[in-house]
PyMOL CGO cylinders between C-alpha atoms (Angstrom):
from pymol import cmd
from pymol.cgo import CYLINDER

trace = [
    CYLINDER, 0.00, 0.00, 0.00, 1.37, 3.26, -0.68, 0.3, 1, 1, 1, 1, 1, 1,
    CYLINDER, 1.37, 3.26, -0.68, 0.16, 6.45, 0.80, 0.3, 1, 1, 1, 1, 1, 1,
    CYLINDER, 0.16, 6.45, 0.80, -0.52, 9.35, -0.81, 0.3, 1, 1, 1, 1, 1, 1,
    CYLINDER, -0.52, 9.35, -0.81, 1.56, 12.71, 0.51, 0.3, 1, 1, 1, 1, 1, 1,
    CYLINDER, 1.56, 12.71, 0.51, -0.62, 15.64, 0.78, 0.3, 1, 1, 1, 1, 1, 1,
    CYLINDER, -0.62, 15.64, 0.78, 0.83, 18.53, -1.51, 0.3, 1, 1, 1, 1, 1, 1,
    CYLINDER, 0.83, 18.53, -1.51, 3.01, 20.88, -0.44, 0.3, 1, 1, 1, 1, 1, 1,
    CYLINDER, 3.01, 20.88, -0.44, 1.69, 24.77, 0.63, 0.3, 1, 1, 1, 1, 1, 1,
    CYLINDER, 1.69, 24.77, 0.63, 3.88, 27.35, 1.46, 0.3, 1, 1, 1, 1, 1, 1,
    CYLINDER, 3.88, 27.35, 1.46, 3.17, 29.19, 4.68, 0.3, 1, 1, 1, 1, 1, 1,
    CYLINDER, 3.17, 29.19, 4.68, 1.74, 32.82, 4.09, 0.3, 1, 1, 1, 1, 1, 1,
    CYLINDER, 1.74, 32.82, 4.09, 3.51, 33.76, 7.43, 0.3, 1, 1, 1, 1, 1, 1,
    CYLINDER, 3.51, 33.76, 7.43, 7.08, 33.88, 6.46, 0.3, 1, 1, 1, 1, 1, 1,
    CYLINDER, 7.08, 33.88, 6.46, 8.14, 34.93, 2.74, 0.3, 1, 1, 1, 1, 1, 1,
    CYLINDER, 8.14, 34.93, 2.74, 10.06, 31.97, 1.05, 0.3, 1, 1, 1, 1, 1, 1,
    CYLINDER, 10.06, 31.97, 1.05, 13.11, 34.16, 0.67, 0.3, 1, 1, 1, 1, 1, 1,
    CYLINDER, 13.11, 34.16, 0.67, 12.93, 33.86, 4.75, 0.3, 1, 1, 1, 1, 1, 1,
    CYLINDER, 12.93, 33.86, 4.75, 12.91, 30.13, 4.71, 0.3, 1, 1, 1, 1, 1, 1,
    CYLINDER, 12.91, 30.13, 4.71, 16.68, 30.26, 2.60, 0.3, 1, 1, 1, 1, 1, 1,
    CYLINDER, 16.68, 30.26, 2.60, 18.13, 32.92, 4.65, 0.3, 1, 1, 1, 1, 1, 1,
    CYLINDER, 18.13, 32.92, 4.65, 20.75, 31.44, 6.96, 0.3, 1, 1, 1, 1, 1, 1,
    CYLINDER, 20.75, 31.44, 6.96, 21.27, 33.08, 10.25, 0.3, 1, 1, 1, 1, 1, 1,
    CYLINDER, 21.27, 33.08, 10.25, 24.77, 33.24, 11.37, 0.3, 1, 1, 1, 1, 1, 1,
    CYLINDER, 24.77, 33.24, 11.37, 25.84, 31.23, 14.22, 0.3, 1, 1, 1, 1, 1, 1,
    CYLINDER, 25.84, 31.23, 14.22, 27.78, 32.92, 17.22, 0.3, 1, 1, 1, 1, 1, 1,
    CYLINDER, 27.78, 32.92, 17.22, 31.38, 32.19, 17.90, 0.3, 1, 1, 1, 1, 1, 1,
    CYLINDER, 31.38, 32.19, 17.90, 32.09, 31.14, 14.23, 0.3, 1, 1, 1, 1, 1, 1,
    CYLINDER, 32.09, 31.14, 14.23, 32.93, 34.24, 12.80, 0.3, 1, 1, 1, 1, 1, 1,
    CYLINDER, 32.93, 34.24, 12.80, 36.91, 35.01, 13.64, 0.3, 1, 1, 1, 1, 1, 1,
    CYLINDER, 36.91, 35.01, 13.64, 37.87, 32.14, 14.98, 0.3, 1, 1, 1, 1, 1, 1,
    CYLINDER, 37.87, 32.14, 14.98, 41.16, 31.95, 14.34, 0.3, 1, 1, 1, 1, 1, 1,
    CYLINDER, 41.16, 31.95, 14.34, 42.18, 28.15, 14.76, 0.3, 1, 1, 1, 1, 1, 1,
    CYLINDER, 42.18, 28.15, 14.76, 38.95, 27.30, 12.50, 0.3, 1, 1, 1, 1, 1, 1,
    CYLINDER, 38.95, 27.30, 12.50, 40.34, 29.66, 9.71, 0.3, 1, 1, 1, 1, 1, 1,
    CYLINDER, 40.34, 29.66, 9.71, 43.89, 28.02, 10.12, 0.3, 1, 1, 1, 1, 1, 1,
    CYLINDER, 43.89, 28.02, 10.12, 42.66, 24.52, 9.57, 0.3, 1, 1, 1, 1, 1, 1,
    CYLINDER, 42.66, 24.52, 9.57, 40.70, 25.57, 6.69, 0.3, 1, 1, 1, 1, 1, 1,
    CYLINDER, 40.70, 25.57, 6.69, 43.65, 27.49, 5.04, 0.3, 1, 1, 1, 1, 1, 1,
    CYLINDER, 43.65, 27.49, 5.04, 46.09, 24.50, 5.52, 0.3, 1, 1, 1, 1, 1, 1,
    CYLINDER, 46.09, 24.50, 5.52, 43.19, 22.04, 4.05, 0.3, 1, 1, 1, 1, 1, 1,
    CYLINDER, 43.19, 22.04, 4.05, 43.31, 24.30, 1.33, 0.3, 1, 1, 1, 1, 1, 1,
    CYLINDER, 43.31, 24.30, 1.33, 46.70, 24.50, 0.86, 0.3, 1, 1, 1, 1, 1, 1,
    CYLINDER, 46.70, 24.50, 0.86, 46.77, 20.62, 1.12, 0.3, 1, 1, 1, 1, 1, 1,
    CYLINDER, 46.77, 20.62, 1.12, 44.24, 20.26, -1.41, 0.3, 1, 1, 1, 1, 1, 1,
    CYLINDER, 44.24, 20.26, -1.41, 46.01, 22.64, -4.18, 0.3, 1, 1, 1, 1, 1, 1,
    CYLINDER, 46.01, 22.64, -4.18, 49.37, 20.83, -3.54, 0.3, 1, 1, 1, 1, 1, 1,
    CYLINDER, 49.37, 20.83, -3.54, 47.66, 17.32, -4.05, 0.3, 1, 1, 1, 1, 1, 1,
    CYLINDER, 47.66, 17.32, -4.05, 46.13, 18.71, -7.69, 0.3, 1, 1, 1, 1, 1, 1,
    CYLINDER, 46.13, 18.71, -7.69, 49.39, 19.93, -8.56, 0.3, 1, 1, 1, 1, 1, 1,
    CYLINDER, 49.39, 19.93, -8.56, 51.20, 17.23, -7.89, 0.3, 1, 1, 1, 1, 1, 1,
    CYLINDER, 51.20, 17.23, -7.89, 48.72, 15.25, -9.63, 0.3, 1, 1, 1, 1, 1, 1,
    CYLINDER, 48.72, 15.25, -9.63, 48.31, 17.59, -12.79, 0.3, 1, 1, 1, 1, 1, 1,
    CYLINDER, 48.31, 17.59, -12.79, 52.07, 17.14, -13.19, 0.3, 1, 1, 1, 1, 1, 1,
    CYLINDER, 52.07, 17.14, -13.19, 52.01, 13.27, -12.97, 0.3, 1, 1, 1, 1, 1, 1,
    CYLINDER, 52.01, 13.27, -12.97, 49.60, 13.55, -15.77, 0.3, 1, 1, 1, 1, 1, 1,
    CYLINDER, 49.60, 13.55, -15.77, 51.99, 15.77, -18.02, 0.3, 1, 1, 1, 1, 1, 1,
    CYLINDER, 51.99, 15.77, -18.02, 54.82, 13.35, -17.79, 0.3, 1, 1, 1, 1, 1, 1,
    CYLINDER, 54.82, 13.35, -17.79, 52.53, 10.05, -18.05, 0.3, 1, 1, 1, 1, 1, 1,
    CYLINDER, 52.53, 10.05, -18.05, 51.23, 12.33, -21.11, 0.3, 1, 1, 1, 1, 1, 1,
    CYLINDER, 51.23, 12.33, -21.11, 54.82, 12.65, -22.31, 0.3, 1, 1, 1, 1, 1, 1,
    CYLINDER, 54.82, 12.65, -22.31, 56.23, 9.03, -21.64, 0.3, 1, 1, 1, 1, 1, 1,
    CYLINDER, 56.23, 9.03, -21.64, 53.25, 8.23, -24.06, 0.3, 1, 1, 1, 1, 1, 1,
    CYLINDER, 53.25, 8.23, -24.06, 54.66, 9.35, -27.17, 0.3, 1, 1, 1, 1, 1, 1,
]
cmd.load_cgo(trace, "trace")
C-alpha cells in the first residue's frame, strides 16, 4: 500500500526568501584556529592537484 503525501503549501507567514536565509551562528565568525585549519586544508588540497596535474603531463609525455 502506498500512501498518498498531501501537496506541499507554502506558509503565508514567512516569505520563502525567509525560509533560505541562513542566520549566522555565534562564535564562528573570527575564529582563528577554524580559519587556520581551513587554510592549511586548502593549501593541502592545491598541492595534491598539482602534484597530480604534473604526474599527468609526464605520463602524457612518456606516451609518445
Amino acid at each position: 500500500m502506498t500512501q498518498d503525501k498531501p501537496p506541499h503549501e507554502p506558509s503565508t507567514a514567512a516569505p520563502e526568501t525567509a525560509a533560505r536565509r541562513v542566520q549566522s551562528v555565534k562564535g564562528t565568525k573570527g575564529d582563528m584556529a577554524r580559519e587556520a585549519r581551513i587554510k592549511a586544508a586548502l593549501k593541502g588540497n592545491i598541492s595534491k592537484r598539482k602534484a597530480q596535474a604534473r604526474a599527468r603531463d609526464t605520463d602524457e609525455a612518456t606516451d609518445d
